[in-house]
Structure formats: C-alpha cells, structure tokens
N, CA, C and O of each residue as an XYZ file, in Angstrom:
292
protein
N       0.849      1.450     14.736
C       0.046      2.418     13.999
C      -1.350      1.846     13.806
O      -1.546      0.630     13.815
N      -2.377      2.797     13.621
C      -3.417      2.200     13.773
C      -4.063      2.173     12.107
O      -3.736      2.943     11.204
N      -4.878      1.257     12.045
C      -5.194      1.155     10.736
C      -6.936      0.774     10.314
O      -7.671      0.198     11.116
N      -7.304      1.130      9.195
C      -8.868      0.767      9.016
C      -8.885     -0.907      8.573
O      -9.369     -1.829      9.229
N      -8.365     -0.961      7.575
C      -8.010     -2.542      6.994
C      -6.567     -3.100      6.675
O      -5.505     -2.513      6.878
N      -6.769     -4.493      6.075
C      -4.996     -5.126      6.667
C      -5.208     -5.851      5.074
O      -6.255     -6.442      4.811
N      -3.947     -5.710      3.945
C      -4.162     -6.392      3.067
C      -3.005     -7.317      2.737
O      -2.091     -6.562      2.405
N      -2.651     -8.378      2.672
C      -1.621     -9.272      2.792
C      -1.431     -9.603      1.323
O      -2.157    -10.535      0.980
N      -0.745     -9.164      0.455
C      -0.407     -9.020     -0.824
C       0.662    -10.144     -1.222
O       1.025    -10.290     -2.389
N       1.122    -10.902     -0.198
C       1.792    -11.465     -0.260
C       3.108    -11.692     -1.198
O       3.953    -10.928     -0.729
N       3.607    -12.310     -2.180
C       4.352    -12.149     -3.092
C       3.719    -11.648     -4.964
O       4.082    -11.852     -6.123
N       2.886    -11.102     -4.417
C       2.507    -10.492     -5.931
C       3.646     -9.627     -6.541
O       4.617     -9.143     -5.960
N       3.290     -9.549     -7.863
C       4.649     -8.632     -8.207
C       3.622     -7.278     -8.374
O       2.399     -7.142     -8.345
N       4.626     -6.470     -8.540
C       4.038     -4.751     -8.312
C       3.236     -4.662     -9.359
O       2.099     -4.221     -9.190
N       3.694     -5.079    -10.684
C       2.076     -4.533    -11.676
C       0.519     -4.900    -10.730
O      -0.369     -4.138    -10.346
N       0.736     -6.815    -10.545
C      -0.591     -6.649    -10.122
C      -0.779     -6.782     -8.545
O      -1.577     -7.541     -7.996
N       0.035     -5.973     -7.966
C      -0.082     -5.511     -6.633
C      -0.258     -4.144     -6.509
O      -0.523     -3.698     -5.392
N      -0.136     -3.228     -7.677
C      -0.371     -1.979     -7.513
C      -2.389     -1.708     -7.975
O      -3.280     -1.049     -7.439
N      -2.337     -2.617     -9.198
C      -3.442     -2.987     -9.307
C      -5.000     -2.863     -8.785
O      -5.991     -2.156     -8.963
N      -4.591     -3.962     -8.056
C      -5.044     -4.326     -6.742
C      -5.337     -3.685     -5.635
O      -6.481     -3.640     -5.181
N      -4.235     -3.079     -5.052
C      -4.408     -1.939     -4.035
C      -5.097     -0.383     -4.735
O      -5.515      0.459     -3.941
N      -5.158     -0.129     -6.170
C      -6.184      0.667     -6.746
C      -7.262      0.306     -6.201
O      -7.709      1.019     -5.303
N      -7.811     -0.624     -6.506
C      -9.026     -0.686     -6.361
C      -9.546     -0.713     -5.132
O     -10.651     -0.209     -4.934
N      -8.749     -1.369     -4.012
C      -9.320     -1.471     -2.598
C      -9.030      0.207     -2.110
O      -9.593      0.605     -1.091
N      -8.188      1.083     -2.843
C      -7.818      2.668     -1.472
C      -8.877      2.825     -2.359
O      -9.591      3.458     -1.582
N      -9.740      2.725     -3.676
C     -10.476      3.956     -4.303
C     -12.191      2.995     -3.566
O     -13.316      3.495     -3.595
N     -11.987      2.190     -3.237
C     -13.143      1.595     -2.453
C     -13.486      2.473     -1.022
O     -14.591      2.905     -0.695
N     -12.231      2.599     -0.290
C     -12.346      2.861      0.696
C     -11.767      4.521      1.049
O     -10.981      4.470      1.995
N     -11.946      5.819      0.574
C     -11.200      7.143      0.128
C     -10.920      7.334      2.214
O     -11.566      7.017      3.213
N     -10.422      7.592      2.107
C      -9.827      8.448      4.007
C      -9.345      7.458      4.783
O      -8.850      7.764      5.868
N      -9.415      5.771      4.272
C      -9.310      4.867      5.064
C      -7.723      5.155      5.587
O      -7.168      6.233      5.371
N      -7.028      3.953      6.357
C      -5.611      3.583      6.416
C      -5.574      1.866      6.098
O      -6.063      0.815      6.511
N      -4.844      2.276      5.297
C      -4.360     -0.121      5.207
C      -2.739      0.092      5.460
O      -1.761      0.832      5.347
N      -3.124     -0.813      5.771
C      -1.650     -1.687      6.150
C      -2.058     -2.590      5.429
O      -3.149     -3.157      5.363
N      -0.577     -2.768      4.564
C      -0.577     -3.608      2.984
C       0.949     -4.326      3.450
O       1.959     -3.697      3.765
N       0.829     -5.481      3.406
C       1.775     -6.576      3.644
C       2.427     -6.694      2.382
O       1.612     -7.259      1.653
N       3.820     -6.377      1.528
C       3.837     -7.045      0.188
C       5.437     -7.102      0.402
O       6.355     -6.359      0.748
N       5.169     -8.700     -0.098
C       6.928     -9.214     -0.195
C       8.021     -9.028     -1.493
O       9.171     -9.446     -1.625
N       7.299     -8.350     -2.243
C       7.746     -8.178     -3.559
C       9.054     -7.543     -3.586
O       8.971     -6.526     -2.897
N      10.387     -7.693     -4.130
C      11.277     -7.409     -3.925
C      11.650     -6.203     -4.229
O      12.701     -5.755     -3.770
N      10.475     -5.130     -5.445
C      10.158     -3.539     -5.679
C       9.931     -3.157     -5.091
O      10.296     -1.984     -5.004
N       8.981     -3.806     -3.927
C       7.729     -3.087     -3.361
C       8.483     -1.626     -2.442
O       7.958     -0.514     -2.397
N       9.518     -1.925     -1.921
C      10.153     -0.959     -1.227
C      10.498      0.440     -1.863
O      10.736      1.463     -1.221
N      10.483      0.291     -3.446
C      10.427      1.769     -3.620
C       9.714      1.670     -4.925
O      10.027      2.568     -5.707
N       8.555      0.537     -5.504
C       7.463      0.759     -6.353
C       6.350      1.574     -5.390
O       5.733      2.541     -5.837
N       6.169      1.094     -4.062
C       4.881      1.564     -3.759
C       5.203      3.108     -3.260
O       4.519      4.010     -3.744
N       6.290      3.441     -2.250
C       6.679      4.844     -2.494
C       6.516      5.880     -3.838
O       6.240      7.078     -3.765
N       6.701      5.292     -4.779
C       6.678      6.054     -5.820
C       5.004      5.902     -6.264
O       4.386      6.963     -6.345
N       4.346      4.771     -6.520
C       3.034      4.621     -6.909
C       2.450      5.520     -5.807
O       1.572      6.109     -6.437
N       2.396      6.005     -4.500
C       1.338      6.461     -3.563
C       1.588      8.028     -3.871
O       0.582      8.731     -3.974
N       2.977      8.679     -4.040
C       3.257      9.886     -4.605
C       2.693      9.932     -6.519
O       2.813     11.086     -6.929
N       2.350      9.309     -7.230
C       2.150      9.434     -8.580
C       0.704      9.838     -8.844
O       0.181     10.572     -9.683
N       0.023      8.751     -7.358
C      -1.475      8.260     -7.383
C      -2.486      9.378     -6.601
O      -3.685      9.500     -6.850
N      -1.433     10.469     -5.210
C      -2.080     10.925     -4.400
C      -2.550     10.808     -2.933
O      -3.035     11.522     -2.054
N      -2.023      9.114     -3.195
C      -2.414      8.386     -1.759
C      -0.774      8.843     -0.834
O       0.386      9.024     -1.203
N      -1.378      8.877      0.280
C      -0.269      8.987      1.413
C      -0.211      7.585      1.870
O      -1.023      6.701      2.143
N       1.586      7.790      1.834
C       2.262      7.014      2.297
C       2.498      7.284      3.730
O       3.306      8.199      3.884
N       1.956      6.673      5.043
C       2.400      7.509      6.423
C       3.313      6.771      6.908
O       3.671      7.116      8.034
N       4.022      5.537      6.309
C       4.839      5.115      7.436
C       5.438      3.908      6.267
O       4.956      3.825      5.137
N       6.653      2.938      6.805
C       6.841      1.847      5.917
C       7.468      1.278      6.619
O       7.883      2.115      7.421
N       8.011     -0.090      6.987
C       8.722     -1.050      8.114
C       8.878     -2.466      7.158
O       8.305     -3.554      7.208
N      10.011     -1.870      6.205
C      10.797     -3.149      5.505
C      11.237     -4.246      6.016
O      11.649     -5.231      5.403
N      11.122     -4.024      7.638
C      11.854     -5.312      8.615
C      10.611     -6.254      8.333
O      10.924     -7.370      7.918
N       9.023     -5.962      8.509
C       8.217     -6.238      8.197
C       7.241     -6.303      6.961
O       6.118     -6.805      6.997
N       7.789     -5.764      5.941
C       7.374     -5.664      5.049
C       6.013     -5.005      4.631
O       5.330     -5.289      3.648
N       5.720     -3.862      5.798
C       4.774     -3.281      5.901
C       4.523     -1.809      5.383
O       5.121     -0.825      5.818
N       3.858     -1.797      4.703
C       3.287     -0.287      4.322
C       1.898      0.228      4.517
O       0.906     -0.409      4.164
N       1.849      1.597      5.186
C       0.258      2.070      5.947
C       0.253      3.111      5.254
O       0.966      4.102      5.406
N      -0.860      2.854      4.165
C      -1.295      4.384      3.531
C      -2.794      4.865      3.584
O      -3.804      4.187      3.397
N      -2.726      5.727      3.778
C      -3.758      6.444      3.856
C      -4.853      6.830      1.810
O      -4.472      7.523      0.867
N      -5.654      6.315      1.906
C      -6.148      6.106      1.037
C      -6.679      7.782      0.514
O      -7.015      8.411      1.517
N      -6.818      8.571     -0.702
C      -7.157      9.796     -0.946
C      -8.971      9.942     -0.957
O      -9.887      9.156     -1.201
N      -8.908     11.014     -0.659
C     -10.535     11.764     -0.363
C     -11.278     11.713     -1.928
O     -12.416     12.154     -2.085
C-alpha cells in the first residue's frame, strides 16, 4: 500500500500513542501513514480511535503490526 509518511511508534502505550498520532494526521489532513505500533491494544485501540476521531482506517496487518490511515480533510 502506498503511503505519504511512515511512523514507528514503537512500544508506546495507546494513551500516548494515540496522542501522538493526533498531532502528526492533524499536521498532515488527506495524507496516508503507515503507523508501526507494538502495543498490545493497538489492534483494536486504534480501530476504534480512527472511527471516534474521523480518520480512516484503510487497511491493518497485525502480522506486521501495521496500520495505514488516511488522515481527515
């Protein structure tokens, strides 16, 4: 999948990994990231944070621990 930026979140926990990724999708509105996060929520905190927030979720690959969202307009 193709993407604008790549953010490697590494083991943050979801408060301040959700945080965080606020501020970089509202930096960047139409972008796509691919957000790396090992957090053991992350698999259904950030699903739920991108539906709460507006941002699209287009894809997710738990083998990789990858999530590509599309940042809101």
């Amino acid at each position: 999948m193709n993407f604008d930026q790549e953010w490697n979140a590494g083991e943050l926990s979801c408060g301040d990994l959700v945080l965080e990724l606020r501020r970089r999708l509202l930096e960047a509105p139409g972008q796509v990231f691919k957000v790396i996060a090992l957090d053991l929520g992350a698999p259904e905190d950030i699903p739920a944070w991108c539906g709460m927030t507006g941002h699209e979720l287009l894809a997710q690959d738990l083998d990789l621990h990858a999530y590509f969202i599309r940042a809101k307009s």
